[in-house]
Structures are given as C-alpha cells and as structure tokens.
FIKE-297266 format. One record per residue (C-alpha): residue number from 1; chain; x, y, z. Coordinates in nm, 4 decimals. Layout:
residues N
KOLLUM   nr  kette        c1        c2        c3
KOLLUM  NUM      A         X         Y         Z
...
END
This chain:
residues 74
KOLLUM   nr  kette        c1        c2        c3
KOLLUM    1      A    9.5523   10.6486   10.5326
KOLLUM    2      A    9.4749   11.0206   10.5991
KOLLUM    3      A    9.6220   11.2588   10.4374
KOLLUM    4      A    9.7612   11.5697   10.5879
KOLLUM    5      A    9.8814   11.9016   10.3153
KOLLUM    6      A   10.2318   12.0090   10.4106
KOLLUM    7      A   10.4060   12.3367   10.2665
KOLLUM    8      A   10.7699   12.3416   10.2512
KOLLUM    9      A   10.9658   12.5909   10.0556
KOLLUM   10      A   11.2407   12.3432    9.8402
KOLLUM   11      A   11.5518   12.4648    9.6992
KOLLUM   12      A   11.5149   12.5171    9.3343
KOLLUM   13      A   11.8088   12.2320    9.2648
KOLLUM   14      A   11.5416   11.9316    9.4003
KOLLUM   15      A   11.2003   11.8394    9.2219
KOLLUM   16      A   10.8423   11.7808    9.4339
KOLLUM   17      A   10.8903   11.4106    9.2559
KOLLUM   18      A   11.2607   11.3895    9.4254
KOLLUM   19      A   11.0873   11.4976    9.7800
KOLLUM   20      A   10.8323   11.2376    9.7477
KOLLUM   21      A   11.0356   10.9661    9.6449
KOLLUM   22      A   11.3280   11.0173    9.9099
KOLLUM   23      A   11.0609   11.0775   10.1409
KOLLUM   24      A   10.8718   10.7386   10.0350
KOLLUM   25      A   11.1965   10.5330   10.0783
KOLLUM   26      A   11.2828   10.6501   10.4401
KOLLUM   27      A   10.9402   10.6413   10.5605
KOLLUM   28      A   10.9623   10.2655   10.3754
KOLLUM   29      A   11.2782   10.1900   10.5307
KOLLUM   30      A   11.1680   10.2726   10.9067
KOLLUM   31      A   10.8626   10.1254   10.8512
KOLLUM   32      A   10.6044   10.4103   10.8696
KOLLUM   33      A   10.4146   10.2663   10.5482
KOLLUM   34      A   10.3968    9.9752   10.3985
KOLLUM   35      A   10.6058    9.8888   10.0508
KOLLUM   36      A   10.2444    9.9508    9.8599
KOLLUM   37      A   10.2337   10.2890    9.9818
KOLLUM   38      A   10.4867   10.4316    9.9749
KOLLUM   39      A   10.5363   10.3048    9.6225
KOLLUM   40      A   10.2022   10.4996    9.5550
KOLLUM   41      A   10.3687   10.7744    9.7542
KOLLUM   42      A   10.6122   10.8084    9.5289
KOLLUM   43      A   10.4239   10.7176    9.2045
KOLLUM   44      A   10.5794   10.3732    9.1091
KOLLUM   45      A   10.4357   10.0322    9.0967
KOLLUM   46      A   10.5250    9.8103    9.3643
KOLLUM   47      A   10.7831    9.6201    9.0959
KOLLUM   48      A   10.9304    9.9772    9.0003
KOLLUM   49      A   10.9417   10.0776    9.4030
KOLLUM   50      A   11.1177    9.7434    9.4446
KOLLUM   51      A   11.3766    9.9040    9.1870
KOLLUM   52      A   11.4025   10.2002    9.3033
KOLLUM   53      A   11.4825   10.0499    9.6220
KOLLUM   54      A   11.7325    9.8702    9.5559
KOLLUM   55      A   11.9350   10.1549    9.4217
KOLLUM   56      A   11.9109   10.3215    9.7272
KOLLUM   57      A   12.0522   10.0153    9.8993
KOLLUM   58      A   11.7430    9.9732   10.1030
KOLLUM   59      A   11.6305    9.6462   10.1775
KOLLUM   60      A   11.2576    9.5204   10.1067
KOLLUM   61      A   11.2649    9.2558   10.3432
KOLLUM   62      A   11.3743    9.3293   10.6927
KOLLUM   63      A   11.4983    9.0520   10.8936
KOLLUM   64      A   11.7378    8.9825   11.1416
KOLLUM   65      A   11.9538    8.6958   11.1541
KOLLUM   66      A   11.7974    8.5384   11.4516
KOLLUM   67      A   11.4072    8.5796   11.2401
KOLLUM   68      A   11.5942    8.4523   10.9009
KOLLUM   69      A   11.6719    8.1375   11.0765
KOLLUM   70      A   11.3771    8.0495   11.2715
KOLLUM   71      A   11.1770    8.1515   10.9204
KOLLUM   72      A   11.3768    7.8814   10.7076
KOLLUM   73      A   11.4402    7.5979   10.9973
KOLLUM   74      A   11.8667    7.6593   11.0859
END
C-alpha cells in the first residue's frame, strides 16, 4: 500500500488517534482496506480492531443473506 501525506487542520476537541481510527473503520466498513490494515491504520491488533469494531456496530464479516446461505448449504 502507498502511502500518500495529507494535511488537515482538526478542531482542537478531536485527537490525530480519533481521525485515524474513525477513518480506519469507515474505510474498513466500505471496504477500501482490508481488516489487517486498517487495524494497522489505526494502531490496534487485528483482535483489538475486531473490538473496536464492534463498538462501532460495524460488522467484520459482510454477507448478505442470499451469500450466508449458499456459504452454509440452506
């Protein structure tokens, strides 16, 4: 993955950490990176990300109802 700098001025209420965390779980959730890196994006283990995730209410796996049941046999 490249990386790319990017300057943004952030209101002094909300922490660079905050950014990159809210910013790893959207990118996560529309599936611009992987759960690996955007746990590393946001400096947690995958386990922690997992976590984290799930506070957010953001799924890790993504499936729809017609993949669920083709993946278990229904």
């Amino acid at each position: 993955m490249s990386t790319t700098e990017l300057k943004v001025d952030l209101p002094v209420n909300i922490s660079e950490d905050e950014i990159k965390l809210l910013l790893a779980i959207k990118l996560f959730e529309v599936g611009k990176l992987s759960l690996g890196q955007a746990a590393q994006l946001a400096g947690f283990s995958k386990r922690g990300f997992i976590d984290v995730l799930g506070q957010h209410r953001v799924p890790v796996l993504n499936y729809s109802a017609d993949d669920l049941r083709e993946e278990i046999g229904v």
